[in-house]
mmCIF file as gemmi writes it, N, C-alpha and C atoms, coordinates in Angstrom:
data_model
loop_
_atom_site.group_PDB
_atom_site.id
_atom_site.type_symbol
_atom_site.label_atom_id
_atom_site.label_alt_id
_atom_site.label_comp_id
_atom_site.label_asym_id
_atom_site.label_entity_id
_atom_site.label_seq_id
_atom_site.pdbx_PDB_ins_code
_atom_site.Cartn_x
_atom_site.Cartn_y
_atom_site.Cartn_z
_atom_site.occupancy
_atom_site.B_iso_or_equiv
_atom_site.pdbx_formal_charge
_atom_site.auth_seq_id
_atom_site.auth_asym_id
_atom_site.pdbx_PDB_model_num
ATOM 1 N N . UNK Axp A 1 ? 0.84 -1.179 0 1 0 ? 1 A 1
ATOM 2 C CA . UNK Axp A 1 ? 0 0 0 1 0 ? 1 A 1
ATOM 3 C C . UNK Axp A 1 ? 0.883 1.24 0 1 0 ? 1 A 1
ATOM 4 N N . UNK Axp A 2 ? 0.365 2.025 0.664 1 0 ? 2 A 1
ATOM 5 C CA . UNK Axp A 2 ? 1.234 3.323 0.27 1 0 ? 2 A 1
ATOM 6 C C . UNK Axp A 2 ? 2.296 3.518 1.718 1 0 ? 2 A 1
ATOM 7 N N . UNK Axp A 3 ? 2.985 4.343 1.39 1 0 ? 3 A 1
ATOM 8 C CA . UNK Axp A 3 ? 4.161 4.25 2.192 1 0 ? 3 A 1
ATOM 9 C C . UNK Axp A 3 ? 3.694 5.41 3.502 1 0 ? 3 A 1
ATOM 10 N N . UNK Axp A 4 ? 4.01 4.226 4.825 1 0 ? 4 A 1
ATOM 11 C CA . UNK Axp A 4 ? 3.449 4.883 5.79 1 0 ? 4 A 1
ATOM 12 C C . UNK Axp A 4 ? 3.753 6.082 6.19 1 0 ? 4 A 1
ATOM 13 N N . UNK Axp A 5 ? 4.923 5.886 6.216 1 0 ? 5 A 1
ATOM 14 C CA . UNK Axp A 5 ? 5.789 6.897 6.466 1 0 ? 5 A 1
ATOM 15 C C . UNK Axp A 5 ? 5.477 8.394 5.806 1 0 ? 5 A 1
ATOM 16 N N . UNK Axp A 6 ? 5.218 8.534 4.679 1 0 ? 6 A 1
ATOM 17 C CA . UNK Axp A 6 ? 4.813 9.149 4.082 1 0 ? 6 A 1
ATOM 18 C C . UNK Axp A 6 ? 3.4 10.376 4.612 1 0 ? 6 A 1
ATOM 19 N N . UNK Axp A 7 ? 2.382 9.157 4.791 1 0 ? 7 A 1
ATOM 20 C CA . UNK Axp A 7 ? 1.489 9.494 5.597 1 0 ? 7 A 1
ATOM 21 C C . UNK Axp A 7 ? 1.755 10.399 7.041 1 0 ? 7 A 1
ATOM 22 N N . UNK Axp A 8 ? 2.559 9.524 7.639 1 0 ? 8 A 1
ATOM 23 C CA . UNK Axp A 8 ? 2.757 10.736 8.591 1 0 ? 8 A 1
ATOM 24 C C . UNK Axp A 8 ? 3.254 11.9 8.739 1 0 ? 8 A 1
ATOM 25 N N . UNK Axp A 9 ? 4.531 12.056 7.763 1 0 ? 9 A 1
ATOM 26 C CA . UNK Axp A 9 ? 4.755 13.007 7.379 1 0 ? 9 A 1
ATOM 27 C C . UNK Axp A 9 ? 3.858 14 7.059 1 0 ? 9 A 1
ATOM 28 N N . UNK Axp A 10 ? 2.596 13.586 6.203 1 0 ? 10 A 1
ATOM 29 C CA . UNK Axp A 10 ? 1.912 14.68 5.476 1 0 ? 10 A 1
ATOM 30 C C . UNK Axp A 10 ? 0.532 15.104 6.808 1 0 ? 10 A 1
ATOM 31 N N . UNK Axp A 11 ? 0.569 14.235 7.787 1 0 ? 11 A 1
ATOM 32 C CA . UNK Axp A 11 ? -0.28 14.448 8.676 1 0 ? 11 A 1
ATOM 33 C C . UNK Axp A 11 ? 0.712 15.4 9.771 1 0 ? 11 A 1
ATOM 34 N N . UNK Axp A 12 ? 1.832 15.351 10.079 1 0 ? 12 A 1
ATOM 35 C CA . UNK Axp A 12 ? 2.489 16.267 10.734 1 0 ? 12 A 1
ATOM 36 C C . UNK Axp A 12 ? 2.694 17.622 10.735 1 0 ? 12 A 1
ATOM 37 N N . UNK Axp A 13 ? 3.082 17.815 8.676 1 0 ? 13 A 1
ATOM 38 C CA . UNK Axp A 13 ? 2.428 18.876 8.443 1 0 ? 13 A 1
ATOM 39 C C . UNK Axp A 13 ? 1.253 19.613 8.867 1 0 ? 13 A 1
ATOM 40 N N . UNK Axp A 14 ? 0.741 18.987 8.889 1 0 ? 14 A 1
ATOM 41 C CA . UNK Axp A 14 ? -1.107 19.961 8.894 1 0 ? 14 A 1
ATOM 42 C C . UNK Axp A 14 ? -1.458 20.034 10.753 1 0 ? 14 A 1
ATOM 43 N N . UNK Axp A 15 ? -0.6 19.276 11.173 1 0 ? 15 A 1
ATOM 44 C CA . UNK Axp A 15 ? -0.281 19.105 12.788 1 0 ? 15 A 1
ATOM 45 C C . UNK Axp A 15 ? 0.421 20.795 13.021 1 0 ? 15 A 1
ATOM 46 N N . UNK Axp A 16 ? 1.364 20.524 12.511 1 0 ? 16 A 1
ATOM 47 C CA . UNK Axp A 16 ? 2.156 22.169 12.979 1 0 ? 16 A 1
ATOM 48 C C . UNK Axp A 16 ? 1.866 22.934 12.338 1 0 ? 16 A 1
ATOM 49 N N . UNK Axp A 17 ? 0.868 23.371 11.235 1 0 ? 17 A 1
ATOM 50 C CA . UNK Axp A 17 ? 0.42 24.095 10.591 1 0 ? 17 A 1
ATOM 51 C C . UNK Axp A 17 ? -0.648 25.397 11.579 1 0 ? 17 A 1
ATOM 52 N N . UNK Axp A 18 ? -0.982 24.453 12.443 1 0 ? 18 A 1
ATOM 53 C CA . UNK Axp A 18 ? -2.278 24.448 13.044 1 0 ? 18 A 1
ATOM 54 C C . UNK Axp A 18 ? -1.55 25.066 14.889 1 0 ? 18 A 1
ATOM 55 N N . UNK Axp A 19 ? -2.507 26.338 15.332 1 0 ? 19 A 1
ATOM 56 C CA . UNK Axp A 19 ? -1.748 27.53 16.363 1 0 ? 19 A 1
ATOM 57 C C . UNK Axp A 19 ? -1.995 26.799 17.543 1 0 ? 19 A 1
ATOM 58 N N . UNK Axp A 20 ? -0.684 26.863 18.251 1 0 ? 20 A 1
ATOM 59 C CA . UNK Axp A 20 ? -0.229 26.301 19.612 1 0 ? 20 A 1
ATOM 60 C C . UNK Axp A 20 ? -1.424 25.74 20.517 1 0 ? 20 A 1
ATOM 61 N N . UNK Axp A 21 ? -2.376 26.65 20.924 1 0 ? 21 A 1
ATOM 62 C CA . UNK Axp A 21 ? -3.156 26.294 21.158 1 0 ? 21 A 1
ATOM 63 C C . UNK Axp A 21 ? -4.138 25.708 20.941 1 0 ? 21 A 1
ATOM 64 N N . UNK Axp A 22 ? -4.25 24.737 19.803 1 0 ? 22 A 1
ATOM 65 C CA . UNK Axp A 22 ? -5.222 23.667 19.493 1 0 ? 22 A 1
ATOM 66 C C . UNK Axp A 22 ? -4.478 22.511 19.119 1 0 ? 22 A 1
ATOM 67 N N . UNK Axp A 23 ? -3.405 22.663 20.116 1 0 ? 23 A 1
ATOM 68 C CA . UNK Axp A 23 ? -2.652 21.244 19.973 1 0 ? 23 A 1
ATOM 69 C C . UNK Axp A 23 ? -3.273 19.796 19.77 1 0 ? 23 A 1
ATOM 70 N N . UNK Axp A 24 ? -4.543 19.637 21.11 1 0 ? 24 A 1
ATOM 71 C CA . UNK Axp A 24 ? -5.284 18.486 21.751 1 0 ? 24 A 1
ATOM 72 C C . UNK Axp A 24 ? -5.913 18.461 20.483 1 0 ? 24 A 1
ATOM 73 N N . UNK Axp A 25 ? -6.503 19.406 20.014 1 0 ? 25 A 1
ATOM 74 C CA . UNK Axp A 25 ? -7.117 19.217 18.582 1 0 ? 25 A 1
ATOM 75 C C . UNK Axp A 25 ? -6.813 18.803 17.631 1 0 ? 25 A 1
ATOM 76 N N . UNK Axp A 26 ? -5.83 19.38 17.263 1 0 ? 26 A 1
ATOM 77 C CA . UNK Axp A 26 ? -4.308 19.123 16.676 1 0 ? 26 A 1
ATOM 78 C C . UNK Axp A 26 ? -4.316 17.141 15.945 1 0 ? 26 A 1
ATOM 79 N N . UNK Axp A 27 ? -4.344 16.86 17.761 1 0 ? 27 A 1
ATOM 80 C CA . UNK Axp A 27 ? -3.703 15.496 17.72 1 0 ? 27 A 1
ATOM 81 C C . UNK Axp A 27 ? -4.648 14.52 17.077 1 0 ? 27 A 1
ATOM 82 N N . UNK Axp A 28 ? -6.326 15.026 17.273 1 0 ? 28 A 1
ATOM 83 C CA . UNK Axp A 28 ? -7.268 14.287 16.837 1 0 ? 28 A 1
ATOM 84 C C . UNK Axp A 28 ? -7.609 14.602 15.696 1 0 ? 28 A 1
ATOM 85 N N . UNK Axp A 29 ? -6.912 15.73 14.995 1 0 ? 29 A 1
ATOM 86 C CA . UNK Axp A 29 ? -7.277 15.687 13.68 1 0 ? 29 A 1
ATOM 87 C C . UNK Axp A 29 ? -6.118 15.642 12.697 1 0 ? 29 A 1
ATOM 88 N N . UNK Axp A 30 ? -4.865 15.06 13.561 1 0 ? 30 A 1
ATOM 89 C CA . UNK Axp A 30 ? -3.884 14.308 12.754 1 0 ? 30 A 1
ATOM 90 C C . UNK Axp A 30 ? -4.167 13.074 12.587 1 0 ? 30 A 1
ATOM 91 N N . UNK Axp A 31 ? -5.07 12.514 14.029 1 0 ? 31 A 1
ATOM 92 C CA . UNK Axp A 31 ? -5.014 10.666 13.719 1 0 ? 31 A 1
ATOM 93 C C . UNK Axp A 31 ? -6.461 10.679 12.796 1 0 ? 31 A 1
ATOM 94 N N . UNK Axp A 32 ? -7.429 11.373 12.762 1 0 ? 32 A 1
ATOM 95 C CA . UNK Axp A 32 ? -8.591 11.469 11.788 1 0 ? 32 A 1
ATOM 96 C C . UNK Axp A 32 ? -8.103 11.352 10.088 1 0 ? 32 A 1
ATOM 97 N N . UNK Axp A 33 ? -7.203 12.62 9.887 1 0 ? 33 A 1
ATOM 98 C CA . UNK Axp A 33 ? -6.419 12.769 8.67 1 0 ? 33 A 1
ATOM 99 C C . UNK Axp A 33 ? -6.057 12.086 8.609 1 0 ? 33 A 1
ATOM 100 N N . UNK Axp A 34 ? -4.812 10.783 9.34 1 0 ? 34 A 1
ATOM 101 C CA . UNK Axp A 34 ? -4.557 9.692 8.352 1 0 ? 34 A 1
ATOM 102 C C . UNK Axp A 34 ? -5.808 8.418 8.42 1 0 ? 34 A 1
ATOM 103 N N . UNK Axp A 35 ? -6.699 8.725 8.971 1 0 ? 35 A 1
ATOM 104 C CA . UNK Axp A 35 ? -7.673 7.377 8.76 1 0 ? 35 A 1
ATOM 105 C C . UNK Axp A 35 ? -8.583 7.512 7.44 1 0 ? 35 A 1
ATOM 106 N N . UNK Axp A 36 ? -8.663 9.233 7.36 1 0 ? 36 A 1
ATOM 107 C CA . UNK Axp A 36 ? -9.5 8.971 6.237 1 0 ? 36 A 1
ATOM 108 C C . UNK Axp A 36 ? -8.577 9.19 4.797 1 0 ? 36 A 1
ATOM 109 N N . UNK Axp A 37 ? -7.416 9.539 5.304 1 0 ? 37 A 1
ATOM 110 C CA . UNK Axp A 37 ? -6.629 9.735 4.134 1 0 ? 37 A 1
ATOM 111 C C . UNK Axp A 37 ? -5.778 7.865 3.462 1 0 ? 37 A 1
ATOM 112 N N . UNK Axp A 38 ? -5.772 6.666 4.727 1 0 ? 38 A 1
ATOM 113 C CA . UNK Axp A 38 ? -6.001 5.613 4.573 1 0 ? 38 A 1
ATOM 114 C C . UNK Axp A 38 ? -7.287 5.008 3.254 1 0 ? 38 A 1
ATOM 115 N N . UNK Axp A 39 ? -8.075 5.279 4.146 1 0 ? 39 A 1
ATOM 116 C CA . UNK Axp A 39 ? -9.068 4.673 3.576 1 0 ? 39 A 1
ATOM 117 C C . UNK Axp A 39 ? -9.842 5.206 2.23 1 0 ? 39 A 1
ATOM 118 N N . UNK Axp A 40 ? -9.041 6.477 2.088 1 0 ? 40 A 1
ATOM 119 C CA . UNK Axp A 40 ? -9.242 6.832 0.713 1 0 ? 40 A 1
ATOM 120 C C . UNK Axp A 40 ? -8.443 6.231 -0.53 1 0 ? 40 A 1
ATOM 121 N N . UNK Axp A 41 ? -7.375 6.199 -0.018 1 0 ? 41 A 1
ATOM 122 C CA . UNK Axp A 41 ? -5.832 5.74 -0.808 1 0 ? 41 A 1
ATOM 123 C C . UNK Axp A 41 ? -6.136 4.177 -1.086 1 0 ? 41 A 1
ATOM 124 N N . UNK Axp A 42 ? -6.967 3.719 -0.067 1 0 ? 42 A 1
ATOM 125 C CA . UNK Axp A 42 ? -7.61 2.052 -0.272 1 0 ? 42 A 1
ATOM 126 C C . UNK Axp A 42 ? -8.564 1.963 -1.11 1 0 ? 42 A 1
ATOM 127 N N . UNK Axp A 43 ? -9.742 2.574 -1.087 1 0 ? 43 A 1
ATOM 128 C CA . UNK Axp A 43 ? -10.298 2.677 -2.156 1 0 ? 43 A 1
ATOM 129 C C . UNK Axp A 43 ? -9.872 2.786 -3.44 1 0 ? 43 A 1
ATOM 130 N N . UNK Axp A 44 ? -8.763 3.723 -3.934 1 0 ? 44 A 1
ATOM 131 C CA . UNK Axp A 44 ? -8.125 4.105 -5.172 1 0 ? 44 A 1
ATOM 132 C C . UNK Axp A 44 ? -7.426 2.663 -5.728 1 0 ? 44 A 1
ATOM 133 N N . UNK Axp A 45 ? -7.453 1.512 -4.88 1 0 ? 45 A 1
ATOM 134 C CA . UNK Axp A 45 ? -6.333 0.428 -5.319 1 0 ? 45 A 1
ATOM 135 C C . UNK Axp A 45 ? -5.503 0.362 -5.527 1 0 ? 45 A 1
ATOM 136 N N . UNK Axp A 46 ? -4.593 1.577 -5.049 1 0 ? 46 A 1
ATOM 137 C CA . UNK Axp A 46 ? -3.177 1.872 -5.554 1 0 ? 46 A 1
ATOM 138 C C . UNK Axp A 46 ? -2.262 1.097 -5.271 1 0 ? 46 A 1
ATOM 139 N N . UNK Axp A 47 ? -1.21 0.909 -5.767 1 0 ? 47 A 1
ATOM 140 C CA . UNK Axp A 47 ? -0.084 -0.123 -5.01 1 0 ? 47 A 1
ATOM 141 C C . UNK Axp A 47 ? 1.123 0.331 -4.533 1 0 ? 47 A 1
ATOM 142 N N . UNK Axp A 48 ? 2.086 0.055 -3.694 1 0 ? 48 A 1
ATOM 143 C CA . UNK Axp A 48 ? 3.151 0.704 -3.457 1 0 ? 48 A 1
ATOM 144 C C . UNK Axp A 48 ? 4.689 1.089 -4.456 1 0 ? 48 A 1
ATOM 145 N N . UNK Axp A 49 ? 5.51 1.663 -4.643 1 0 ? 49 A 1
ATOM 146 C CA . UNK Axp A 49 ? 6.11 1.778 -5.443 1 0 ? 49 A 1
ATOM 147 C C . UNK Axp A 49 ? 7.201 0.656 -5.515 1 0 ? 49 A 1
ATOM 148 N N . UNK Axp A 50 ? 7.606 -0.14 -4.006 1 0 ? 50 A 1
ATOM 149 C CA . UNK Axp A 50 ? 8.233 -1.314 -4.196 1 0 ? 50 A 1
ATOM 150 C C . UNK Axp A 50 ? 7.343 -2.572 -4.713 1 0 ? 50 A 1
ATOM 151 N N . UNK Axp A 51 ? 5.744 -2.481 -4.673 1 0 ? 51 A 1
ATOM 152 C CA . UNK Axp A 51 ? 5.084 -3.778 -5.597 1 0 ? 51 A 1
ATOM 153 C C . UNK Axp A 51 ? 5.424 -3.432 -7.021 1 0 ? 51 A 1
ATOM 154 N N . UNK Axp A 52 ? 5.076 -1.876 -7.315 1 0 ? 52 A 1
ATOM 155 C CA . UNK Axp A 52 ? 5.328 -1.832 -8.531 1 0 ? 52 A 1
ATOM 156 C C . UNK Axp A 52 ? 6.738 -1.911 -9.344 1 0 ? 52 A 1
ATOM 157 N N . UNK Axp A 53 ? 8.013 -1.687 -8.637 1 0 ? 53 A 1
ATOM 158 C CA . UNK Axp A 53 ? 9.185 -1.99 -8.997 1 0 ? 53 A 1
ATOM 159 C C . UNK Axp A 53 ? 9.093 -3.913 -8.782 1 0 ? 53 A 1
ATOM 160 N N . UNK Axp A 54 ? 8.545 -4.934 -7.661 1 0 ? 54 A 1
ATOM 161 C CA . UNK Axp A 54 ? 8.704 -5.937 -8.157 1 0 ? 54 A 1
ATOM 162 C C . UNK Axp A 54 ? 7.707 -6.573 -9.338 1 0 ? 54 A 1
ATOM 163 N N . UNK Axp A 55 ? 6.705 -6.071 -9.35 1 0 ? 55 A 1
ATOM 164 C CA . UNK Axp A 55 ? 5.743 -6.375 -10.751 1 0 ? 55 A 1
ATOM 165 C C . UNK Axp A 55 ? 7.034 -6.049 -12.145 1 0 ? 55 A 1
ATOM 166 N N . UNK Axp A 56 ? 7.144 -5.072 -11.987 1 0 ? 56 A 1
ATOM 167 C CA . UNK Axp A 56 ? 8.088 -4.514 -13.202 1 0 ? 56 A 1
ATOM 168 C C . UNK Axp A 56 ? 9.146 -5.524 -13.786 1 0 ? 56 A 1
ATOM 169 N N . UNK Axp A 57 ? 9.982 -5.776 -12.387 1 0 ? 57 A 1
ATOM 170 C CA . UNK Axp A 57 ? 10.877 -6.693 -12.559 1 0 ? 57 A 1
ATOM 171 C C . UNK Axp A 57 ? 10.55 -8.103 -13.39 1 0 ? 57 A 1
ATOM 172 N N . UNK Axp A 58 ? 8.711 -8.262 -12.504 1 0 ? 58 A 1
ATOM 173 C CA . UNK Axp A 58 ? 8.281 -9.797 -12.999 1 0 ? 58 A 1
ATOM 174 C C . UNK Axp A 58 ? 8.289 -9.892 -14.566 1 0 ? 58 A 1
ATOM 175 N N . UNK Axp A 59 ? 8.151 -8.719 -14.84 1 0 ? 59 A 1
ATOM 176 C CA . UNK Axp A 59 ? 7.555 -8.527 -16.632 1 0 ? 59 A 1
ATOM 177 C C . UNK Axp A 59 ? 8.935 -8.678 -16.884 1 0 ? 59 A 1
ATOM 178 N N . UNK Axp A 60 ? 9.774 -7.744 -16.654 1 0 ? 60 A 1
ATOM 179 C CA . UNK Axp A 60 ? 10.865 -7.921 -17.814 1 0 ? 60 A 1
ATOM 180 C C . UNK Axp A 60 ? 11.547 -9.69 -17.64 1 0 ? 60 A 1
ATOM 181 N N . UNK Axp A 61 ? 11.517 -10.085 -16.301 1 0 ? 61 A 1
ATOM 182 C CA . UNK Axp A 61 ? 11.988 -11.335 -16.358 1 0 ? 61 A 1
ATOM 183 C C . UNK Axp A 61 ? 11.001 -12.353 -17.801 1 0 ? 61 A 1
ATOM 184 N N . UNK Axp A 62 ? 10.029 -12.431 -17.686 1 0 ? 62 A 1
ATOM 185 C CA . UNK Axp A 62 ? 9.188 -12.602 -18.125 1 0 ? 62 A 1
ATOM 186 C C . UNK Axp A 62 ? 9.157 -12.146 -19.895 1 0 ? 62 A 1
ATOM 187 N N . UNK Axp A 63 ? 9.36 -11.256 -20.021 1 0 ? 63 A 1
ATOM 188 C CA . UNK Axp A 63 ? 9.549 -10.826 -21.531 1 0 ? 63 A 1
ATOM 189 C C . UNK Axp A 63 ? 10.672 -11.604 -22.373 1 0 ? 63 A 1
ATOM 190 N N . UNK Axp A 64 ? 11.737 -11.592 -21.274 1 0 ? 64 A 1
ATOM 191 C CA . UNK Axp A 64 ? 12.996 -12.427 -21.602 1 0 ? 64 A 1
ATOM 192 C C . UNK Axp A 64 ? 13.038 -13.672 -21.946 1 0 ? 64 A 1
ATOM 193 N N . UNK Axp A 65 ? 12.232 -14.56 -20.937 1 0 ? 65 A 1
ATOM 194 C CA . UNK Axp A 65 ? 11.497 -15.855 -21.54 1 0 ? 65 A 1
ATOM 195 C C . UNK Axp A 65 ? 10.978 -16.115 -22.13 1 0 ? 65 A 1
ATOM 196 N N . UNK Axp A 66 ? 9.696 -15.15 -22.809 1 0 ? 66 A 1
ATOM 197 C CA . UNK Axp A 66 ? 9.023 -15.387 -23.855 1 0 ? 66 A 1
ATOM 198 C C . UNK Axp A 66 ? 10.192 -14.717 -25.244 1 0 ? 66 A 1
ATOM 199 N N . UNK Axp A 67 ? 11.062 -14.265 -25.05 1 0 ? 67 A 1
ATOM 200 C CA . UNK Axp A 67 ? 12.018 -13.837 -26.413 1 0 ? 67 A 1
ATOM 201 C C . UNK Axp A 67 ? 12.535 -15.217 -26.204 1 0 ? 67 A 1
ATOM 202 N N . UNK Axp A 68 ? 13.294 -15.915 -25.409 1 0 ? 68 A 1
ATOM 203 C CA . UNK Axp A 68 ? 13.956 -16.87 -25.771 1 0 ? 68 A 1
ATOM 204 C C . UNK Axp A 68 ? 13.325 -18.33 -26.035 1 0 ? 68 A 1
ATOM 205 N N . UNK Axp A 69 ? 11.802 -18.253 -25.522 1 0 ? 69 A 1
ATOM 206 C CA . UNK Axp A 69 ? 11.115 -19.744 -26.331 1 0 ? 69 A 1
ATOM 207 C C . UNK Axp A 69 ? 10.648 -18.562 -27.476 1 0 ? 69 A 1
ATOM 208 N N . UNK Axp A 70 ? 10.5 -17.65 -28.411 1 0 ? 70 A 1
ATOM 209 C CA . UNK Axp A 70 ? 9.999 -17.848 -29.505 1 0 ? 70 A 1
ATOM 210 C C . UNK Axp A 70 ? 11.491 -17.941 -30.104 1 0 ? 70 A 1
ATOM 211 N N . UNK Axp A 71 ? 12.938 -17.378 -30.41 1 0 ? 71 A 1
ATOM 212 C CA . UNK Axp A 71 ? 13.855 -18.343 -30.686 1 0 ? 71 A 1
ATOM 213 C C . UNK Axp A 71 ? 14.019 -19.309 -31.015 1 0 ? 71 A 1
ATOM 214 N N . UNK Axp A 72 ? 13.59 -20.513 -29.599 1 0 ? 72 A 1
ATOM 215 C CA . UNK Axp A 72 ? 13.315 -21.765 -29.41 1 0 ? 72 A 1
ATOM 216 C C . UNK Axp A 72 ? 12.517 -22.103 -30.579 1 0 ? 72 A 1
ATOM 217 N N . UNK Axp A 73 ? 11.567 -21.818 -30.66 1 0 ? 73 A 1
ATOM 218 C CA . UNK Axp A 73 ? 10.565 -22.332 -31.839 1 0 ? 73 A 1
ATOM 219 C C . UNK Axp A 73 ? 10.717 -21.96 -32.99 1 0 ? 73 A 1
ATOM 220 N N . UNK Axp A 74 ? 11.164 -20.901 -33.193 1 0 ? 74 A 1
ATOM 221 C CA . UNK Axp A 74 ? 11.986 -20.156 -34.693 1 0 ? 74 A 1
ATOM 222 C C . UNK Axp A 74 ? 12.958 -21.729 -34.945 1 0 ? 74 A 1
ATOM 223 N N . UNK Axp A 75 ? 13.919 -21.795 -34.341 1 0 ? 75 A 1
ATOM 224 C CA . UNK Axp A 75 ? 14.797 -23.08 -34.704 1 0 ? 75 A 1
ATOM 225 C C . UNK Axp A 75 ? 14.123 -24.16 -35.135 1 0 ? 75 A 1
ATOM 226 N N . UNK Axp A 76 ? 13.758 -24.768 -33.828 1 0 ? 76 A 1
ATOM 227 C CA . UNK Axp A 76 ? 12.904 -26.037 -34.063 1 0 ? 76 A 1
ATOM 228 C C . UNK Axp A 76 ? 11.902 -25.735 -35.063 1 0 ? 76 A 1
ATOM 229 N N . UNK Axp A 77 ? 10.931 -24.865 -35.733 1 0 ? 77 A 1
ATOM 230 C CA . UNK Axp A 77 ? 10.402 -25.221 -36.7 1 0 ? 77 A 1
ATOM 231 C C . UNK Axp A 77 ? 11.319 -25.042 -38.172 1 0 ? 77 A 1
ATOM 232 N N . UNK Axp A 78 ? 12.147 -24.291 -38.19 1 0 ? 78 A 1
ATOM 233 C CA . UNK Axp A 78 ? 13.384 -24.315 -39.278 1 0 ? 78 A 1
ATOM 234 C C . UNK Axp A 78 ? 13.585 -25.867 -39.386 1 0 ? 78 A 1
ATOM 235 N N . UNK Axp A 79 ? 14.089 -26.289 -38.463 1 0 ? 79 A 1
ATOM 236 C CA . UNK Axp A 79 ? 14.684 -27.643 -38.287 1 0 ? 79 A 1
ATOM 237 C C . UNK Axp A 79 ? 13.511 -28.688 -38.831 1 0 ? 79 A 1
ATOM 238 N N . UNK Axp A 80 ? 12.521 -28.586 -38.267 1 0 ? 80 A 1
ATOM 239 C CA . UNK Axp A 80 ? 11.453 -29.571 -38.878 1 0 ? 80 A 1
ATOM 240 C C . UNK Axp A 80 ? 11.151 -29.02 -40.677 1 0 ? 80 A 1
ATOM 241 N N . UNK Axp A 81 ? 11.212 -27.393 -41.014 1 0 ? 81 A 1
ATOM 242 C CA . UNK Axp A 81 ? 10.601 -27.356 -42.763 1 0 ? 81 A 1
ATOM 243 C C . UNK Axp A 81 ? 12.092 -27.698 -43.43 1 0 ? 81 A 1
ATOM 244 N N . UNK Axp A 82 ? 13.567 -28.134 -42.725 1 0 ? 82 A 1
ATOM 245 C CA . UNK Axp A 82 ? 14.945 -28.748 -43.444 1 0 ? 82 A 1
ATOM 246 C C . UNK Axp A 82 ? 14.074 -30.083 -43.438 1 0 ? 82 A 1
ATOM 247 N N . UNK Axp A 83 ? 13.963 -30.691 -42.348 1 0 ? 83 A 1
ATOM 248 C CA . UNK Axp A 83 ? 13.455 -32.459 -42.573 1 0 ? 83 A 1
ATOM 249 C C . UNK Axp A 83 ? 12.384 -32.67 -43.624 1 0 ? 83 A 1
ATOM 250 N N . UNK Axp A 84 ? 11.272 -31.832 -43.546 1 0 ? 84 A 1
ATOM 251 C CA . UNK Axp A 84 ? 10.527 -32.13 -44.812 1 0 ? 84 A 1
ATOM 252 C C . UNK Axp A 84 ? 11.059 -31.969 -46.268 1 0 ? 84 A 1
ATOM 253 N N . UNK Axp A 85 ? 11.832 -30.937 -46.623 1 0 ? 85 A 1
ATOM 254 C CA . UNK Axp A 85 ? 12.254 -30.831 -47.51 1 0 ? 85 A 1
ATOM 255 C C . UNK Axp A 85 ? 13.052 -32.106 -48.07 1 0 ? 85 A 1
């Protein structure tokens, strides 16, 4: 999901944004902000940027294999239209 860390960061912001005296307030509408800022980011289906760097990875591994069986079959059917001939 999304990077927590992140989240708090952007909830800290809006924490010290906010005048000395509505600290207590402050605090409940930092942990509010990340629940609904959670559960928005969940809804969206987003994925994290390390799923999406290992998805990425899966493809190119993946691309690589499918280049080297169509190769594979480039030969072997060469090899089978030499035998008919």
């Amino acid at each position: 999901m999304i990077n927590a860390k992140k989240l708090e960061e952007i909830a800290q912001q809006v924490t010290e944004s906010i005048p000395p005296g509505l600290k207590n307030l402050a605090n409940d509408f930092e942990d509010k902000t990340k629940t609904v800022i959670q559960r928005k980011l969940a809804e969206l289906d987003v994925v994290s940027r390390e799923e999406f760097d290992v998805q990425t990875q899966v493809l190119l591994k993946t691309r690589a294999q499918i280049a080297e069986l169509e190769k594979k079959i480039g030969e072997l059917e060469a090899k089978l239209a030499e035998k008919e001939d």
